[in-house]
C-alpha positions in Angstrom: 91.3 -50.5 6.4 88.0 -48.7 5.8 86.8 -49.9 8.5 89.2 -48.8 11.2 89.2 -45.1 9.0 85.5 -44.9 9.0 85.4 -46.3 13.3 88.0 -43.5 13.7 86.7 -40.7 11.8 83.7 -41.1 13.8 85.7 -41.5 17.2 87.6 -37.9 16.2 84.5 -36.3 15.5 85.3 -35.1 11.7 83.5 -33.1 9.6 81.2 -34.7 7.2 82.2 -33.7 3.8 85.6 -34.7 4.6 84.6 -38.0 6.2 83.1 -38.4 2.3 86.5 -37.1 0.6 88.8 -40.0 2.8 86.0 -42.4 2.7 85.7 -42.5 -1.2 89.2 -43.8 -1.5 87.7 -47.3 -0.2 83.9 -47.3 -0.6 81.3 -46.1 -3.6 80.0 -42.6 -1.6 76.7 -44.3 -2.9 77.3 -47.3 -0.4 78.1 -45.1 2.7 75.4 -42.6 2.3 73.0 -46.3 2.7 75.0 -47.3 5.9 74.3 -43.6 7.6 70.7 -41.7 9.1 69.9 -38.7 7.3 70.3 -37.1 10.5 74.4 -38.0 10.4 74.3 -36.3 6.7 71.4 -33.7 6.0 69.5 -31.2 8.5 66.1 -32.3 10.4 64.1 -29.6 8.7 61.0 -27.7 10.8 57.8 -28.2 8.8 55.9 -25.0 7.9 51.8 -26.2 7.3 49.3 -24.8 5.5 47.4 -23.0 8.3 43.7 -22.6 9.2 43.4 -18.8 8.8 39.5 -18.4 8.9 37.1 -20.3 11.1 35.7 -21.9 7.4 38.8 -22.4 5.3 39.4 -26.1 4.2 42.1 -25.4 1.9 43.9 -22.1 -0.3 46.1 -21.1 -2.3 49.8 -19.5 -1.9 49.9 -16.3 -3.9 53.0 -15.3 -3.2 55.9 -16.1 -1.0 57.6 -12.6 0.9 60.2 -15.0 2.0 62.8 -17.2 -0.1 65.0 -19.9 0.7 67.9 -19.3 2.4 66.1 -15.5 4.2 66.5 -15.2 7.9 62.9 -15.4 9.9 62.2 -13.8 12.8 59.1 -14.3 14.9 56.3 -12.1 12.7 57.4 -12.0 9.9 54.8 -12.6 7.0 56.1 -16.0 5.0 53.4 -15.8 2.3 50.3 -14.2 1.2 47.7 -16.9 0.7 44.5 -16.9 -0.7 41.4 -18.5 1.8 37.5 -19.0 1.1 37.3 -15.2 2.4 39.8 -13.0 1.3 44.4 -12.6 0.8 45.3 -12.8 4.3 49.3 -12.6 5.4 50.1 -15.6 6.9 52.8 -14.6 9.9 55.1 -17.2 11.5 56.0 -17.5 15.4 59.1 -19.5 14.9 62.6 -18.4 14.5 65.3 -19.7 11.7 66.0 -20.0 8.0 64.2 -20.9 5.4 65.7 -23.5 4.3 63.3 -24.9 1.3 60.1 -23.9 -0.2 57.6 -27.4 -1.2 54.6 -25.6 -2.2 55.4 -23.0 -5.2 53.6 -19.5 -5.8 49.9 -19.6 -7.5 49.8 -23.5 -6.4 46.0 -23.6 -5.6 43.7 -26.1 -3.1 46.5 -26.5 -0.6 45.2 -28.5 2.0 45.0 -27.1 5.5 47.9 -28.9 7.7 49.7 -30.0 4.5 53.3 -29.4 4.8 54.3 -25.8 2.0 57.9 -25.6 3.4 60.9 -26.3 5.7 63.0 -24.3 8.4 66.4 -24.8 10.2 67.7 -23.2 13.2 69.7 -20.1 12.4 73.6 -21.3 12.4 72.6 -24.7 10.4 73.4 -25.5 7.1 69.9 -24.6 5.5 70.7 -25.8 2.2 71.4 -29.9 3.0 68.2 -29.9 5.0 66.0 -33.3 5.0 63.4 -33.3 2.5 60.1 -35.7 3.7 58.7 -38.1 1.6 56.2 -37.0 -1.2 53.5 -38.5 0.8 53.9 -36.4 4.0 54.2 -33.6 1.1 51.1 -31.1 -0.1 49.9 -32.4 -3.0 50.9 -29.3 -5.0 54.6 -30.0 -5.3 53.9 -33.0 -7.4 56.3 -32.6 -10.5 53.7 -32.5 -13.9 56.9 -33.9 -15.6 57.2 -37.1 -13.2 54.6 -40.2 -14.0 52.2 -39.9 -11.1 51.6 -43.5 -9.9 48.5 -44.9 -10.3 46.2 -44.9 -6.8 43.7 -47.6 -5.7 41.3 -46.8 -3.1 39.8 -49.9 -0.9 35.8 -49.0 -0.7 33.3 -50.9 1.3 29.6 -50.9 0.9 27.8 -50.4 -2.0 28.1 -48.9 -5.4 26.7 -45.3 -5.1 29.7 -42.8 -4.3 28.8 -40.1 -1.2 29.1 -36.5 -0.8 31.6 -36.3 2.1 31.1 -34.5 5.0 34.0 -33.3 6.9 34.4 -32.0 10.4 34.3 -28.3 10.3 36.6 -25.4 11.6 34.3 -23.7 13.9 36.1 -21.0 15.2 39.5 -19.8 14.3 41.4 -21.8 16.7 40.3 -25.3 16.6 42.0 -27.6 15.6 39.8 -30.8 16.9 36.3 -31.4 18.1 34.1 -33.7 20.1 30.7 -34.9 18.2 28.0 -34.7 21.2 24.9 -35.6 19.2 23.6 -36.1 15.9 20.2 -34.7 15.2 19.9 -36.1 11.9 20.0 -40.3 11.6 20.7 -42.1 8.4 17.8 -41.6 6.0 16.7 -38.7 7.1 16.1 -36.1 4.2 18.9 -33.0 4.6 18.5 -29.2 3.4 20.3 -26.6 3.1 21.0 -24.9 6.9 19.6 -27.6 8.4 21.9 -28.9 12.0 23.2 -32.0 11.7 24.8 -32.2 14.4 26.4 -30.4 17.9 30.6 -29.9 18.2 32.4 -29.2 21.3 34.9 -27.0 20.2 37.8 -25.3 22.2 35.6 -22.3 23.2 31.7 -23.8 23.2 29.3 -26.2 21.8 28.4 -25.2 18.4 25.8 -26.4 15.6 26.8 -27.8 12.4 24.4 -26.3 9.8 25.3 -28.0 6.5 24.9 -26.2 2.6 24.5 -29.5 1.4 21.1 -30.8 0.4 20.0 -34.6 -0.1 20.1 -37.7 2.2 22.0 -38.7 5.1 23.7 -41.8 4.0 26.1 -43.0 6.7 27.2 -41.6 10.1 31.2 -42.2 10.4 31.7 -40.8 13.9 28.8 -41.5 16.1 27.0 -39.4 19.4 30.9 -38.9 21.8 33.1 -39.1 19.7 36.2 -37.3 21.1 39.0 -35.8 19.5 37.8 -35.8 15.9 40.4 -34.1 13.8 39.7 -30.9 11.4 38.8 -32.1 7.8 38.1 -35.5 9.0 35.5 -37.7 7.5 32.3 -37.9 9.7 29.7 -38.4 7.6 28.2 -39.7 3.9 25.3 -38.2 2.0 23.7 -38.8 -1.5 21.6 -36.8 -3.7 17.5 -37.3 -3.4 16.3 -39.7 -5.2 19.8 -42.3 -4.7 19.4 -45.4 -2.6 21.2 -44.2 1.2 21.8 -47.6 1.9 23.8 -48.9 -1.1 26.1 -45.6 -0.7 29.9 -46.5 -0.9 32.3 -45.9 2.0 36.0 -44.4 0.9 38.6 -46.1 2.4 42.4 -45.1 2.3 44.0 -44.9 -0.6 46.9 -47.3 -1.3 49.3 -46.3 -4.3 50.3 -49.8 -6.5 53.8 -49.6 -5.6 53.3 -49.2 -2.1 51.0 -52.2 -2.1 53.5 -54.1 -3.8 55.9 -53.2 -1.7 53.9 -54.0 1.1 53.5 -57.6 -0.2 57.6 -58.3 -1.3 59.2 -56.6 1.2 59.7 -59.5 4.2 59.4 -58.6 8.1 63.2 -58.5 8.8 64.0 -59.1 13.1 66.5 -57.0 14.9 68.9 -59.2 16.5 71.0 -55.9 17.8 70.4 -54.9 21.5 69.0 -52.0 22.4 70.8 -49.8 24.5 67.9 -48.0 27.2 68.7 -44.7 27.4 66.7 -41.1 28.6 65.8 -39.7 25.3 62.7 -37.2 24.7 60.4 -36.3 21.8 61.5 -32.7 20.5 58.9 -33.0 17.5 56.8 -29.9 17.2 59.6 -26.9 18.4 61.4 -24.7 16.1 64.4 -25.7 15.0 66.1 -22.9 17.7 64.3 -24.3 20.6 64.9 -28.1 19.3 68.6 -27.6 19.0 69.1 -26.6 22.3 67.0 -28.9 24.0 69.1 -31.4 22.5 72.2 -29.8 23.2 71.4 -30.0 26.6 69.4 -32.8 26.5 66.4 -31.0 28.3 62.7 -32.2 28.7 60.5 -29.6 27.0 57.7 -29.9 29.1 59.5 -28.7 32.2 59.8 -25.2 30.5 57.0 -23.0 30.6 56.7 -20.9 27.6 55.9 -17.2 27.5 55.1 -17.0 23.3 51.8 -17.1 22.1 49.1 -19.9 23.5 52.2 -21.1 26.0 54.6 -21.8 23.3 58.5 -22.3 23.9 61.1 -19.4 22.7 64.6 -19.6 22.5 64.9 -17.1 24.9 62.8 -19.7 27.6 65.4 -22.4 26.7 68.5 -20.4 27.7 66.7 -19.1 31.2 66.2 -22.5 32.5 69.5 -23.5 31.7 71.0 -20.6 33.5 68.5 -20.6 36.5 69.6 -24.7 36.7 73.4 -24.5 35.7 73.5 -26.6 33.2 76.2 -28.0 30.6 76.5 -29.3 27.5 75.5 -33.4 27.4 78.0 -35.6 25.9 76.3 -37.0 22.4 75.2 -40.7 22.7 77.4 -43.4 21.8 76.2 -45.4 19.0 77.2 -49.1 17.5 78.8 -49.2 14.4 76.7 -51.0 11.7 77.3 -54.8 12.2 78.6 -54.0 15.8 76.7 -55.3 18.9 76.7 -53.4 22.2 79.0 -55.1 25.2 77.2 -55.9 28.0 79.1 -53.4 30.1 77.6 -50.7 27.8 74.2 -51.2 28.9 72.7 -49.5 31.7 70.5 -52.2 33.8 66.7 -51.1 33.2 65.8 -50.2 36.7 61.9 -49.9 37.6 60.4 -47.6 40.5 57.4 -48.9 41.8 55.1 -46.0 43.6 54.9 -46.6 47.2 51.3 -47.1 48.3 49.1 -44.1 49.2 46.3 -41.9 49.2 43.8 -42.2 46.3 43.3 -39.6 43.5 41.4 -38.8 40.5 42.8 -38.5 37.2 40.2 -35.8 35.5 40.6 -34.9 32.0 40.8 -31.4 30.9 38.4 -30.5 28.2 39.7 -28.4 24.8 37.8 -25.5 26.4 39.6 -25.5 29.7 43.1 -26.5 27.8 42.2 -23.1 25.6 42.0 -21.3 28.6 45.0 -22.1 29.9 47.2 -21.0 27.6 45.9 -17.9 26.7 45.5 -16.8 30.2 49.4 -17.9 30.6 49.5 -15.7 27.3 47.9 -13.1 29.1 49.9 -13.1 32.0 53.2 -13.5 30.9 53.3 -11.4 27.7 50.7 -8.2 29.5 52.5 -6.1 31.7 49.2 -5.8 34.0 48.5 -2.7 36.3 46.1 -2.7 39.1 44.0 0.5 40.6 41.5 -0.3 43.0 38.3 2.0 44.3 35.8 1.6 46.9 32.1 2.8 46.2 29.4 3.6 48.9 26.7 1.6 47.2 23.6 2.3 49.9 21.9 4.3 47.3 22.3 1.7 44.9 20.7 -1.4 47.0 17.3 1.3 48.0 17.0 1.8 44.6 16.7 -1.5 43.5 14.7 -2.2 46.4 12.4 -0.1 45.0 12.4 -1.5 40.9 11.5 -4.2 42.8 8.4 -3.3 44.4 7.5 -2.2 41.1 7.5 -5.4 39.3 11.2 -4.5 37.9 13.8 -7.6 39.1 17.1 -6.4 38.5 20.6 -7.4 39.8 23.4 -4.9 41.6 25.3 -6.6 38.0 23.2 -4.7 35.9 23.8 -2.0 37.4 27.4 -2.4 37.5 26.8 -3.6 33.6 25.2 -0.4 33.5 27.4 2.0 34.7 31.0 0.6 33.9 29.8 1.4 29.8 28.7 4.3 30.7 32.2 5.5 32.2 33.9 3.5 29.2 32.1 5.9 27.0 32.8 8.9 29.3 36.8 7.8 28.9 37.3 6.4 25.8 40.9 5.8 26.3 40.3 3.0 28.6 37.7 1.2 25.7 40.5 -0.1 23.6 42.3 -3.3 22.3 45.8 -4.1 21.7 46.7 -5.6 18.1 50.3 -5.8 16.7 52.0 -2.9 18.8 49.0 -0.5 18.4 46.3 0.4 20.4 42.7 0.5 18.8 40.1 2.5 20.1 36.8 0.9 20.1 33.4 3.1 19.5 31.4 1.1 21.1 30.7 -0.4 24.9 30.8 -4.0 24.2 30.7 -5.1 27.6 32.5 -9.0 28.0 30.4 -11.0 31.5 32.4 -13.7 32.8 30.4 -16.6 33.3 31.5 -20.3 34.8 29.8 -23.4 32.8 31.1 -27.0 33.5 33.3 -27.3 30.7 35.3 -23.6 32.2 34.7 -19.9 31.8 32.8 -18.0 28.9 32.5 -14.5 28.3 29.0 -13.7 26.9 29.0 -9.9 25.5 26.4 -7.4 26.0 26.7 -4.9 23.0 25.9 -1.3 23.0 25.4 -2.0 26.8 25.3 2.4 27.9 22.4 2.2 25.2 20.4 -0.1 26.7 17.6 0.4 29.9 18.2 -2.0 33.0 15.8 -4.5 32.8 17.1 -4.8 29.2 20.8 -6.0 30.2 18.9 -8.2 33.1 17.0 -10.0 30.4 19.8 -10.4 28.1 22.5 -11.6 30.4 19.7 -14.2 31.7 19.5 -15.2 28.3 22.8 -15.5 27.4 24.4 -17.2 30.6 21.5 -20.2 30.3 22.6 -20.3 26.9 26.2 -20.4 27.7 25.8 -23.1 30.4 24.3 -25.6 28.2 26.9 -25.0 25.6 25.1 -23.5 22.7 26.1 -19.3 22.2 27.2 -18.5 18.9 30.4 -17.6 18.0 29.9 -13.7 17.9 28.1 -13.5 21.0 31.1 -14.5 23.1 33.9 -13.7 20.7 35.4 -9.9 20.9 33.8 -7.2 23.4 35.6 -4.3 24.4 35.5 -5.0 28.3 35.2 -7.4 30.5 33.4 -7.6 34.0 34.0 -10.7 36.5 31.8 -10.7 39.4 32.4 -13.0 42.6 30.6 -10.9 44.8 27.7 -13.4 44.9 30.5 -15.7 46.4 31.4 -13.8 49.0 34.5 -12.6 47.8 35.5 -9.0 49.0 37.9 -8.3 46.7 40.3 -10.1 43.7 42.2 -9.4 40.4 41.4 -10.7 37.1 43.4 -11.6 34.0 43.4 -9.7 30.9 41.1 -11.3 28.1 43.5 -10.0 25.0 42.9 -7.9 22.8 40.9 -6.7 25.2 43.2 -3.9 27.6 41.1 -4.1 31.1 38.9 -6.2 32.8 37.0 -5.2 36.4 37.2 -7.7 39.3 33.7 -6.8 41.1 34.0 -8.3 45.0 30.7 -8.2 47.5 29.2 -5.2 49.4 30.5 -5.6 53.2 28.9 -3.3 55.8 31.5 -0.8 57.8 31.2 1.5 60.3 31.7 4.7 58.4 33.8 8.0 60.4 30.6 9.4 61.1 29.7 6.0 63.4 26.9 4.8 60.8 27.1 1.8 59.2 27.0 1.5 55.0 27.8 -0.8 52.6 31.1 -0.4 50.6 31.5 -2.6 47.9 35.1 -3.0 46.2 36.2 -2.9 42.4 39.8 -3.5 41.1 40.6 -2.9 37.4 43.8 -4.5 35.9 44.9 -2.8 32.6 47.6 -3.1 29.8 50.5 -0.7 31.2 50.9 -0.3 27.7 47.9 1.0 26.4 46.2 2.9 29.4 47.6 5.3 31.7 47.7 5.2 35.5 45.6 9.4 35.0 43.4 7.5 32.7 42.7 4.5 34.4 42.1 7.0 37.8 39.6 8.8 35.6 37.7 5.5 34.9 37.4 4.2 38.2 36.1 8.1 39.7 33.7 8.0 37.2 32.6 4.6 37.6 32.2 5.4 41.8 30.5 8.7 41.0 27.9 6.6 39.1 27.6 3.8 41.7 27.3 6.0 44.2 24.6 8.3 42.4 22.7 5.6 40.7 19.5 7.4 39.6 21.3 8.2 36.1 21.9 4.7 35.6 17.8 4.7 34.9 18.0 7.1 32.3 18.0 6.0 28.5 18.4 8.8 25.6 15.9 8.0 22.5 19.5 8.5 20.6 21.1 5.7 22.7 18.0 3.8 22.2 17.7 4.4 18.6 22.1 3.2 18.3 21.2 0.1 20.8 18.5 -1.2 18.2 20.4 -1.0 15.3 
């Protein structure tokens, strides 16, 4: 009789807590909340992680919560105030729901970064039966002082004398993972404080890892290429002077006794159910808005293209594709009753397609710098209303006057005069020397000029500060400087991170004119194409070279942008200023 209830109150579809009421007349509610998922019973929660919120920070501690359980959250809103290795800084969420349950409590300190501090559900579930993960997948912090912690044994190899850890850094605010290219330090060798031990390829460049640490390097974990080396990972072992480096003792992971135990009495049990082969896709790692629709409608995330920050998915993107594609609401899967084994009918014959034989091709992986890229210029692009103003400049005078710095010993490029000249007109309109942060524009006081510059791993933006300060053959020698070093990998990270403008050159390309993307904050960037002879009205020919400046719509204004780009001809065309350096732009250029 329980049987045919329970088969039937499945079949009609009823709600849950009175599937428990009619149930509980023939079965222990302890017995049928065994034979059910969790995700038949209680909410899939979205996990909220303890972020990375300074290129440094290892771990921190939650000061305060702004939010509590049960609060709506909307994208932006500030979820906690948590203190880093730096300073309090509001940490702000992107996702969209309820918070459904906090795991991590106020003044709970050395939270792991990545470690899970709460739980969300998609606005409309029932936030309060959400799914609470294990305590392992847990941060530490929620542990219960009350509750008797149980007893952990970690499985070491090698010797007897314990190592300082070292873990793979955060290099820049955004990584996440890191590639070790090479070690300069090998086991042995005696370490001080600021010494390199080693070059990362992160997500923007190839960066030194200067330790704080000082003794002797034990044990290299991750060798020269190692790819895809996770944030707080162990990489290497040291010991203090004076210990024996090769009796040091390698941590393994750590197994708690009654996992172990379990491990050893729990027998491998085989399915003899069959499977049923159906189209299903992975909807980890969306908010619980996004994940609820694409299950609703059983869509394949990756075919959406996502217009939040860094390319990611918003509800809003789920409901256009499915009324640009028409769809409807998917039936839910049928699933055997415990006990129950599929009929034959019921299962789809696994059909495999076989690609037809053709052309060749090349499968090349795209490196974290170029992956970076992408998204933030589909950031860019997608989330910038962009404006484009274009100007011509007569640049004759120009070219003879570098013909003659160089028959003066003085090699200097039409870019560094273009360098030159576009701070110069950024400081003559400042409205156009500006970022955008959180709905307010930010005028910047100095011109912090951002030089597009193609390496192998993808592009870099080398800055030139207080560039309208600086004499010509200054910015030559600097850009040379810094382009080498960007092409080999090894500019630090405040010599290619912020800048108030950018300038991308293709004219050595032969490119007569292009557009360029925003670089956020930043609000333009000047697409420089090559000087082209013409016949001019008066039948003589001159060369016109052709600059088009995309700007944020919302911060600059078609007058002002008009402004900048007559200035920036008046000065390309009339060059001899460009020479000119003020002892107070001097004196502002050194400091």
């Amino acid at each position: 009789m329980a049987s045919s209830l329970f088969r039937s109150a499945l079949k009609g579809g009823l709600h849950k807590n009175y599937l428990r009421k009619t149930l509980s007349a023939s079965f222990n509610l302890e017995r049928i909340l065994c034979i059910h998922t969790s995700s038949f019973l209680n909410v899939k929660g979205q996990e909220i992680n303890m972020p990375s919120l300074s290129p440094t920070m290892t771990e921190g501690n939650i000061v305060k919560w702004l939010k509590k359980e049960g609060d709506k959250i909307s994208a932006g809103d500030v979820l906690c105030e948590i203190q880093t290795d730096k300073a309090i800084m509001a940490y702000e969420t992107e996702e969209e729901g309820i918070l459904a349950k906090i795991l991590v409590p106020e003044d709970a300190k050395e939270i792991k970064v990545g470690s899970l501090i709460a739980l969300m559900v998609a606005e409309g579930e029932d936030w309060k039966s959400v799914e609470t993960p294990d305590a392992q997948s847990a941060a530490p912090a929620i542990l219960s002082s009350q509750e008797e912690e149980p007893q952990e044994s970690e499985q070491t190899t090698g010797g007897n004398t314990p190592g300082i850890e070292l873990n793979m850094p955060s290099l820049s605010p955004t990584m996440s993972e890191g590639t070790i290219i090479k070690w300069h330090k090998k086991p042995g060798d005696k370490v001080s404080a600021g010494d390199v031990l080693c070059d990362i390829q992160t997500d923007k460049a190839v960066m030194s890892f200067e330790t704080e640490e000082e003794g002797t390097l034990a044990k290299i974990l991750k060798g020269d290429d190692s790819k895809d080396v996770k944030v707080g990972d162990l990489i290497a072992l040291m010991v203090a002077e004076g210990e024996d480096w090769n009796d040091v003792q390698v941590p393994g992971k750590k197994k708690t006794k009654s996992s172990v135990a379990k491990d050893v009495q729990k027998p491998k049990v085989e399915s003899k159910t069959s499977s049923v082969p159906t189209t299903r896709y992975s909807y980890d790692g969306y908010s619980p808005a996004v994940r609820s629709l694409l299950e609703l409608y059983a869509i394949d995330g990756s075919k959406i293209v996502g217009t939040g920050k860094q390319g990611k998915i918003l509800k809003g993107d789920v409901l256009k594709y499915v009324t640009e594609n028409n769809l409807s609401i998917k039936p839910p899967r049928t699933v055997p009753l415990p006990g129950e084994t599929p009929s034959p009918k019921s299962i789809a014959p696994t059909t495999v397609s076989r690609p037809t034989k053709g052309p060749g091709y090349v499968d090349i992986p795209l490196t974290g710098m170029r992956l970076t890229i992408a998204k933030r210029l589909t950031e860019s692009k997608t989330m910038i209303p962009h404006a484009y103003a274009t100007a011509e400049s007569n640049i004759d005078s120009l070219l003879g006057l570098r013909k003659q710095l160089k028959s003066a010993g003085i090699n200097v490029s039409v870019n560094d005069f273009i360098i030159k000249a576009v701070a110069i007109a950024l400081k003559k309109c400042p409205l156009v020397n500006c970022h955008y942060v959180k709905d307010q524009v930010v005028l910047q006081e100095t011109s912090d000029i951002s030089i597009a510059v193609a390496t192998e791993s993808g592009l870099i933006t080398p800055i030139v500060t207080n560039a309208d300060a600086k004499a010509l053959d200054e910015i030559s020698a600097e850009i040379k400087e810094l382009a080498g070093r960007a092409r080999i990998g090894k500019l630090q990270l405040h010599e290619f991170q912020g800048g108030s403008f950018t300038i991308s050159n293709l004219g050595m390309f032969d490119i007569s004119e292009f557009s360029a993307i925003i670089n956020p904050p930043q609000c333009g960037i000047l697409a420089i194409g090559s000087g082209r002879p013409v016949i001019a009205l008066n039948g003589k020919p001159e060369t016109i070279m052709t600059a088009t400046l995309s700007y944020d719509s919302r911060a600059i204004s078609e007058s002002a942008a008009s402004d900048f780009l007559e200035t920036l001809q008046g000065l390309l065309q009339a060059p001899a200023s460009l020479l000119l350096t003020s002892p107070a732009n001097k004196k502002r250029a050194s400091n």
